[in-house]
C-alpha positions in Angstrom: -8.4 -17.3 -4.9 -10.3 -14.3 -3.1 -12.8 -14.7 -6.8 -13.2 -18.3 -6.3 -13.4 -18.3 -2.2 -13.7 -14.7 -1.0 -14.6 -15.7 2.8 -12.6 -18.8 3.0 -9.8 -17.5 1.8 -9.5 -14.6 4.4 -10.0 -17.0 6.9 -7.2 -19.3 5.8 -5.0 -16.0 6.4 -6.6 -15.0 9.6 -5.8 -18.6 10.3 -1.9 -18.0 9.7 -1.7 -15.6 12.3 -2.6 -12.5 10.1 -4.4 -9.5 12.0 -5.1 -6.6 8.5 -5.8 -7.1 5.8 -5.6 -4.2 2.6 -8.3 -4.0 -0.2 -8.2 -3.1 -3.6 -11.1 -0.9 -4.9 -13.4 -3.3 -6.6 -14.0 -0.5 -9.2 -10.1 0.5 -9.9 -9.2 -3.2 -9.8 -11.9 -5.0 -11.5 -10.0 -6.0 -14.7 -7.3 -7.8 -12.3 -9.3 -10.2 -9.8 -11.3 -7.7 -7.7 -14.8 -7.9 -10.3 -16.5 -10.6 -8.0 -16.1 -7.9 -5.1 -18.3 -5.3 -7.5 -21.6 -7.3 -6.7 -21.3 -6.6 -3.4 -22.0 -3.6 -1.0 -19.1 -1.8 0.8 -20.7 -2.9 3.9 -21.1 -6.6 3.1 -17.4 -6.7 2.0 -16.4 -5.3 5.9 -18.4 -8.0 7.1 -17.1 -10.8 5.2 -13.7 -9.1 6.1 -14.5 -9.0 10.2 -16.1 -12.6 10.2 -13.1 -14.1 9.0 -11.5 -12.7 11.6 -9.5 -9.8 10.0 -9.3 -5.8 9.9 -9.4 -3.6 7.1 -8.0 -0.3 7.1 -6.7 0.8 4.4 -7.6 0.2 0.5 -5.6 0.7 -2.9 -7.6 3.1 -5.6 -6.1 3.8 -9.0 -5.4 7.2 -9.9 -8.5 8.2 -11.8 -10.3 7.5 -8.6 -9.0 10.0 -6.9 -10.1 12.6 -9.7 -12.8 15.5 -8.9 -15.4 14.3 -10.5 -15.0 10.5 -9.0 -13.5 11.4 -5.8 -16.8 11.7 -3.4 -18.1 8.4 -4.6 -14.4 6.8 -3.8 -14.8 8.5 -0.4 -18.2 6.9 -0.2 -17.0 3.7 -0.7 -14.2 4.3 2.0 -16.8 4.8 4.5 -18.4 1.7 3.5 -15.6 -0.2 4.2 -14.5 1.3 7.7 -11.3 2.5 6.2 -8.4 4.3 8.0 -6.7 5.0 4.8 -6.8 5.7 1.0 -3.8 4.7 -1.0 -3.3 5.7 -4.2 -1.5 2.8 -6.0 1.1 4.9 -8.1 0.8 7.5 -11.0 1.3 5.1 -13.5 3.4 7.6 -15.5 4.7 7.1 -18.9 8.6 6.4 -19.9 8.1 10.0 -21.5 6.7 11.8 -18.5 9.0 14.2 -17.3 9.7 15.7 -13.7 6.8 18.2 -13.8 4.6 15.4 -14.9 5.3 14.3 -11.3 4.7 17.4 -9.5 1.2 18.0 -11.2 0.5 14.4 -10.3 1.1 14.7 -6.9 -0.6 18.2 -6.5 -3.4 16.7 -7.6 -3.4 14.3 -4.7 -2.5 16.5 -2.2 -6.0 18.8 -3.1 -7.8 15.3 -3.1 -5.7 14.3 0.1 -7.7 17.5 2.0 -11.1 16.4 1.2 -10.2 13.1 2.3 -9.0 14.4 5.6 -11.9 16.4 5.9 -13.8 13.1 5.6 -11.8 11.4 8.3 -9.3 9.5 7.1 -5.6 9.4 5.8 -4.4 9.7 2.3 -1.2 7.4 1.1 0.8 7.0 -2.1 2.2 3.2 -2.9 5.6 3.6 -4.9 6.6 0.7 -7.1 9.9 0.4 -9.0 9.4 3.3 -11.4 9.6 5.9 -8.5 13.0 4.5 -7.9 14.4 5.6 -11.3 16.5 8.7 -11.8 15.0 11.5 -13.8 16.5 14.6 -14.6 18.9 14.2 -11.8 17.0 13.7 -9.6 15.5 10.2 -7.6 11.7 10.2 -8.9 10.9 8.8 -5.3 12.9 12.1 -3.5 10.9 14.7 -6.2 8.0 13.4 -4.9 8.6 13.6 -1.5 9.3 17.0 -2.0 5.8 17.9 -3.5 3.6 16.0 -1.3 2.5 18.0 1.6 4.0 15.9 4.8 0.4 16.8 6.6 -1.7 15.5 4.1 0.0 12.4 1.8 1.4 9.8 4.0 4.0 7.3 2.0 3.3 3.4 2.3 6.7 2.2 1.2 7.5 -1.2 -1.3 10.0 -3.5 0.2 10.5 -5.5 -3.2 12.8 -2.5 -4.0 16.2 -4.0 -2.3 16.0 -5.7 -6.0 17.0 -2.2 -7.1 19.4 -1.8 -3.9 17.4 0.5 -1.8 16.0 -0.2 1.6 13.3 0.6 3.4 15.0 1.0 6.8 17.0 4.0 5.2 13.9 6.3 3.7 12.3 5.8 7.2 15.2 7.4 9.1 15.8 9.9 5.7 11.7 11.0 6.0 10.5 10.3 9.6 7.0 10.6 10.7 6.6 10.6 6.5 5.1 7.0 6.4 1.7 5.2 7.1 2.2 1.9 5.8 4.4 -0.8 4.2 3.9 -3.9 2.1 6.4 -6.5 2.8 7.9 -9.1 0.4 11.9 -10.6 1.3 14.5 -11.5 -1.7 17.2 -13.1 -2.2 20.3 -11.8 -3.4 19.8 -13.1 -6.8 16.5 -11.3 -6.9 14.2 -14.6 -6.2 11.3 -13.5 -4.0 11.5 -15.4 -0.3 9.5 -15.7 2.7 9.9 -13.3 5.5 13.1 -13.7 7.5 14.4 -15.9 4.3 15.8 -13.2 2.2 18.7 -10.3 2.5 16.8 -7.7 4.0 17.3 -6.9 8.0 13.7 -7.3 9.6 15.0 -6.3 12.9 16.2 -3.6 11.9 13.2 -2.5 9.2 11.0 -2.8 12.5 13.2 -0.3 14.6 13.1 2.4 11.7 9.7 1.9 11.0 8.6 3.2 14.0 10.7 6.4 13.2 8.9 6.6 9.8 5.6 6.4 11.4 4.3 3.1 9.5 0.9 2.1 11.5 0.0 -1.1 9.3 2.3 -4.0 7.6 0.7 -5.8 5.0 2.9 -8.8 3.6 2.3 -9.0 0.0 3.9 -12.2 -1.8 3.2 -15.5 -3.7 0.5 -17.3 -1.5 2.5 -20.2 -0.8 4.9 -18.0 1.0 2.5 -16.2 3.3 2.5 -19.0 6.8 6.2 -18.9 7.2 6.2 -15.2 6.8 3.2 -15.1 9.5 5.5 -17.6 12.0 8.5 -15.7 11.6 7.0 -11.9 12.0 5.5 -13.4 15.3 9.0 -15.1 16.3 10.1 -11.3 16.4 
């Protein structure tokens, strides 16, 4: 939809009652719908953004983007955009990787996570399911927070993983002040995805404890056709 109708479909979500919205890196994402955004400059993509009446502070890079030798042009583009925030979108890890796979992983981004500081803005790390996997004992999402330094990687947590039994509400009293941002998605208890306020996870109560973790934004990431009545009922709050 954004490929086909960039502008109008921003506006359609402004329209819903949407404030933010989150990028992906057109570079790191342009084998999975963000290409079209690659013939434009970071600064037309803010306006496009702004003149359909929305935000953007924050924006998902893939790992490699974060590297040395690509990190200043990653931070260029940041600028371009306005951004807030840099979120790395996972580590992608193999099966095979082990614990210490992790920990060199997320040194890595804590040494890009001070140059990106130095250049204004936040880092973040986006877990998916595989960080809440046991690995040698241990929670993969817990070793991690262990590595990361607290003053320089920021955590934007997953909702989708009550599928998996854990909630959000309880990692931002376990870790406060540890979290930027969140992406919201509601399911039911047979693991079907459902609007906002449709599914088996406590919204009140997510909203309480987020403000103990520290989240800043909320980004609701689902199937399109379930984005207005999340809008009306996050407002009805």
């Amino acid at each position: 939809m954004l490929g086909k109708d960039f502008s109008g479909t921003l506006k359609t979500m402004a329209g819903f009652g949407y404030q933010l919205t989150e990028m992906c890196s057109p570079v790191g994402y342009a084998g999975i719908g963000f290409g079209f955004a690659t013939k434009l400059k970071p600064a037309e993509i803010k306006g496009i953004i702004n003149d359909a009446g929305l935000r953007c502070p924050s924006c998902h890079f893939g790992k490699g983007e974060f590297a040395p030798d690509k990190l200043d042009g990653t931070i260029e583009l940041a600028h371009g955009l306005g951004l807030e925030q840099m979120v790395c979108s996972t580590f992608w890890l193999p099966k095979t990787a082990t614990l210490n796979d992790y920990y060199a992983e997320a040194d890595k981004l804590n040494t890009a996570a001070e140059k990106i500081k130095a250049a204004g803005m936040a880092t973040g790390f986006h877990n998916h399911d595989m960080e809440f996997a046991m690995l040698e004992g241990q929670l993969i999402y817990d070793a991690l927070m262990s590595r990361f330094d607290p003053k320089l990687v920021k955590m934007q947590f997953q909702t989708g993983v009550v599928t998996l039994g854990y909630q959000a509400a309880d990692y931002f009293k376990k870790y406060p002040g540890r979290f930027i941002s969140s992406h919201l998605s509601d399911w039911t208890a047979d693991k079907k995805q459902a609007a906002i306020g449709r599914g088996v996870i406590d919204w009140p109560a997510f909203f309480k404890a987020a403000k103990t973790g520290g989240v800043k934004n909320f980004f609701v990431e689902m199937d399109f056709d379930k984005f207005n009545g999340s809008a009306a009922y996050i407002k009805g709050l």
